[in-house]
TINU-203843 format. One record per residue: residue number from 1; chain; x, y, z of N, C-alpha, C, O in turn. Coordinates in Angstrom, 2 decimals. Atoms other than C-alpha are relative to their C-alpha. Layout:
N
- n:chain:neast:nnorth:nup:caeast:canorth:caup:ceast:cnorth:cup:oeast:onorth:oup
- NUM:A:X:Y:Z:X:Y:Z:X:Y:Z:X:Y:Z
...
END
This chain:
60
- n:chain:neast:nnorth:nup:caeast:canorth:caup:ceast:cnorth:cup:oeast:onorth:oup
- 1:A:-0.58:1.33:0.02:189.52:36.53:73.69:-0.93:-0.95:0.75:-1.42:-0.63:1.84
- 2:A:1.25:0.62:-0.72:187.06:33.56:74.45:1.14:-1.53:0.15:2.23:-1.91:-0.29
- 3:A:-0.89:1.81:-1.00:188.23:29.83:76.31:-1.20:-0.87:-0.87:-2.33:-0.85:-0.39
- 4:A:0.37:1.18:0.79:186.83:27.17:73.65:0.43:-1.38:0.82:1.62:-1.42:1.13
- 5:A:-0.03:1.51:-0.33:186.56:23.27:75.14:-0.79:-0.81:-0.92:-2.02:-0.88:-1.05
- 6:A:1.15:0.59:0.66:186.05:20.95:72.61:0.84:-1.37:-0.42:1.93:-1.74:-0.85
- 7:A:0.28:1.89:0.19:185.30:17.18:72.45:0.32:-0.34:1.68:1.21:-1.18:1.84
- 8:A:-0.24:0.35:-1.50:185.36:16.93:76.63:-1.07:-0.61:0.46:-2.12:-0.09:0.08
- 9:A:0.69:1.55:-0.47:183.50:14.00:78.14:0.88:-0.25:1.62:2.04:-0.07:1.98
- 10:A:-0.47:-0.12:-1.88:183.71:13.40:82.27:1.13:0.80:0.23:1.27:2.01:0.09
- 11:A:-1.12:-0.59:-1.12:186.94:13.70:84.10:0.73:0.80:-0.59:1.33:1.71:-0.04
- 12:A:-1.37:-0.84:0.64:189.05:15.09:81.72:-0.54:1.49:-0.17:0.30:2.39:-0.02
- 13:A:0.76:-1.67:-0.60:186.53:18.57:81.87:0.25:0.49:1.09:0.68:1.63:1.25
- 14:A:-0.38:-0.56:-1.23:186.90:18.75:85.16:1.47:0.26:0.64:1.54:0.98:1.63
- 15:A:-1.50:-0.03:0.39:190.92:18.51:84.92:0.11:1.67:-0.60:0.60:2.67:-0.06
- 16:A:-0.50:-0.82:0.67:190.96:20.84:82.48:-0.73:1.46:0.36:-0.27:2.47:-0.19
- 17:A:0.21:-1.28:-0.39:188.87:23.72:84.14:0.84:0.36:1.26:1.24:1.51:1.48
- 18:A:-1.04:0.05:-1.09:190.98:23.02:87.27:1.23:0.69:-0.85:1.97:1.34:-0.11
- 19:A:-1.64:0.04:0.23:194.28:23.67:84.70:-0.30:1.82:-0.69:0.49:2.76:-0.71
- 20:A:-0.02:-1.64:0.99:192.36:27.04:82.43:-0.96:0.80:0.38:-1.07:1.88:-0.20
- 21:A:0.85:-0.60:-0.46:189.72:28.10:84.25:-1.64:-0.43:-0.97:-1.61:-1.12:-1.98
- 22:A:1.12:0.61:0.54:185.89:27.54:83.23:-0.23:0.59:-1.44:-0.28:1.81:-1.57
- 23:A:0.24:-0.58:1.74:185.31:27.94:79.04:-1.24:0.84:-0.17:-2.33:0.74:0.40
- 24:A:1.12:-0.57:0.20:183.44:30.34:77.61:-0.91:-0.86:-0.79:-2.12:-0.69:-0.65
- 25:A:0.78:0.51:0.88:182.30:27.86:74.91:0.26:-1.17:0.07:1.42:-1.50:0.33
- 26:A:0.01:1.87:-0.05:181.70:24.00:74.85:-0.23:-0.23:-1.38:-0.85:0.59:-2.05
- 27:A:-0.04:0.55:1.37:182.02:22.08:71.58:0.05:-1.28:0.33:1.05:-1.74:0.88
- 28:A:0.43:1.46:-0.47:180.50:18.57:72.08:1.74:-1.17:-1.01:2.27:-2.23:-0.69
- 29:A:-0.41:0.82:0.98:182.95:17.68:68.75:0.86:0.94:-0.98:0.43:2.09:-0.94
- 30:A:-0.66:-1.13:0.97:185.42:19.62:66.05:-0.68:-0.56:-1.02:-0.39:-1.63:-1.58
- 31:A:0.74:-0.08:1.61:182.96:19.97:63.13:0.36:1.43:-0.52:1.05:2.18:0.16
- 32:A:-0.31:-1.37:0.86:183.20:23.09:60.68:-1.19:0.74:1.05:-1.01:1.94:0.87
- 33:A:0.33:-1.39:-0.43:180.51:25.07:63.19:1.13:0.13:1.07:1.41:1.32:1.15
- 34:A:-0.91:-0.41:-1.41:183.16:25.01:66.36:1.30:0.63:-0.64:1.85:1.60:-0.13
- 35:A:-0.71:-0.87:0.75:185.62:25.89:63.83:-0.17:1.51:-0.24:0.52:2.36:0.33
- 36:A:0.47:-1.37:0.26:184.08:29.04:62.50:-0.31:0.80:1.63:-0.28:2.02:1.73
- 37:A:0.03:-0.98:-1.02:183.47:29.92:66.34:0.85:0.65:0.89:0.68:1.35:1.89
- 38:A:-1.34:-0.13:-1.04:187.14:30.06:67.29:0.60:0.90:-0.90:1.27:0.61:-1.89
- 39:A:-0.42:-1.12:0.55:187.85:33.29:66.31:1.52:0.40:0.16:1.88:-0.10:1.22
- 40:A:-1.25:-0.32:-0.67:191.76:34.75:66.50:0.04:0.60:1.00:-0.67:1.56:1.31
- 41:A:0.27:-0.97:-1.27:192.75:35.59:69.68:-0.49:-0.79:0.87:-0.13:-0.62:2.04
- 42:A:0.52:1.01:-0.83:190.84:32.76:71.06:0.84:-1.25:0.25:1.72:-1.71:-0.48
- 43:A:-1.38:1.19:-0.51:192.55:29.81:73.12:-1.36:-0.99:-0.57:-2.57:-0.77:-0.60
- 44:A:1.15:1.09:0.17:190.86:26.57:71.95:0.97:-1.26:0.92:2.16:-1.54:1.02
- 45:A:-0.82:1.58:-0.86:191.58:23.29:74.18:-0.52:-1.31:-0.46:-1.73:-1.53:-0.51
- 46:A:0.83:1.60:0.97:191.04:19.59:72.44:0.67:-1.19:1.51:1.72:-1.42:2.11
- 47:A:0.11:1.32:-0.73:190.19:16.67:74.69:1.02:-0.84:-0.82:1.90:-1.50:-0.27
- 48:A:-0.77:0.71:0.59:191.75:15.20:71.48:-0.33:0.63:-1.09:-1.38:1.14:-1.47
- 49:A:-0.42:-0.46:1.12:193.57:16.14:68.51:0.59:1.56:-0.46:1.63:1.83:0.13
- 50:A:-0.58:-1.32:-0.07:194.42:19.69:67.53:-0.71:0.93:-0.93:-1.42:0.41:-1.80
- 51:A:0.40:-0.54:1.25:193.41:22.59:65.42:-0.01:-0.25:-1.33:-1.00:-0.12:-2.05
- 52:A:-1.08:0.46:1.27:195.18:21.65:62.59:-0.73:-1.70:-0.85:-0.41:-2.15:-1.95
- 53:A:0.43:0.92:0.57:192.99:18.44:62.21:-1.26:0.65:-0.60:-1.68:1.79:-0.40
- 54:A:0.92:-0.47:1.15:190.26:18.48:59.61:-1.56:-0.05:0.77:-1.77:-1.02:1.50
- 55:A:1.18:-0.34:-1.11:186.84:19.43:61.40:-0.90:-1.68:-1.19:-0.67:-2.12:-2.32
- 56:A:0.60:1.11:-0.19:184.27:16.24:61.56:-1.37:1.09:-1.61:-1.72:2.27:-1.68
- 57:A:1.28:-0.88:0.95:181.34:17.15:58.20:-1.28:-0.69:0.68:-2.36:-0.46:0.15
- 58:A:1.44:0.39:-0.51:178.66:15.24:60.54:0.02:1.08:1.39:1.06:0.98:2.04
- 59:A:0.32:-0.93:-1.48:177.67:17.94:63.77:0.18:-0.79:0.78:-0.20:-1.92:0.46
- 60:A:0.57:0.70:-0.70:177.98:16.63:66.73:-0.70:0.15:1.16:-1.21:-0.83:1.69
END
């Protein structure tokens, strides 16, 4: 099971390792690669929005 953070920018990172502990993986953005890296089993945490939204087709 891996700790996904993705789309986190300043304070709100540092919040949120304070609330889940430090991520195994950073995701600047939800595009289709951070998708494919959140395997089942894995917690994912969104600065904003949710799984369930449609991943970004530009990288970021």
């Amino acid at each position: 099971m891996a700790l996904h953070f993705i789309g986190f920018r300043g304070d709100e990172y540092v919040r949120a390792v304070r609330v889940f502990g430090p991520p195994d993986f950073i995701h600047r953005g939800w595009d289709r690669w951070a998708k494919m890296e959140v395997m089942p089993g894995d917690v994912a945490i969104f600065a904003r929005g949710t799984f369930e939204d449609e991943p970004s087709v530009f990288s970021v």
